[in-house]
N, C-alpha and C positions, 0 to 999 in steps of 0.2 A: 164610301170614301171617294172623292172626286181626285182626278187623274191631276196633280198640280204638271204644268208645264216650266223648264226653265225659263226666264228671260231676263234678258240685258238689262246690265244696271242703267244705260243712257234710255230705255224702252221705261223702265219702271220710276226713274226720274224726272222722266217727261210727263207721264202720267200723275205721278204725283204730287208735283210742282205747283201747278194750277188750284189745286184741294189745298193745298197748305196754307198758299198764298192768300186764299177766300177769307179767311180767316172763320172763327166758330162760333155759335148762337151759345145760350145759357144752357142748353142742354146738352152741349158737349158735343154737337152736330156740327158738320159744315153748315156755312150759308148759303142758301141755294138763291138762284138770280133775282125771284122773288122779296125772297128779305132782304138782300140788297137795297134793290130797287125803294121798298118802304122805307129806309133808312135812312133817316136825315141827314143834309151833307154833310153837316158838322162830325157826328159821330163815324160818316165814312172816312171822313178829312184827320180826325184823331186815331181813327183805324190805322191808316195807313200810315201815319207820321210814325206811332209806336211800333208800330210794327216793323220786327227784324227781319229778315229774307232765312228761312229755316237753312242748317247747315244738315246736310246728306250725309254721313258716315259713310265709306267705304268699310267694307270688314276684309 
């Protein structure tokens, strides 16, 4: 079992911010800069218009 460490919700927001934003392949993966890059503008262009800014819960 691996030692989990606390940390900060602004530490784990920041971190996870950038992954959310990426937006995900067909396989349920992030995009990595890669498939980006292959991706036609258009389809980055309609990425990013539909796309909503993820909301973070507090608990």
């Amino acid at each position: 079992m691996k030692h989990i460490q606390p940390v900060s919700v602004e530490q784990a927001r920041s971190e996870a911010l950038p992954l959310l934003l990426q937006g995900f392949n067909r396989r349920g993966q992030a995009r990595t800069d890669r498939e980006r890059s292959q991706r036609a503008a258009v389809k980055l262009e309609r990425d990013d218009r539909h796309c909503t800014p993820p909301e973070i819960c507090t608990l």
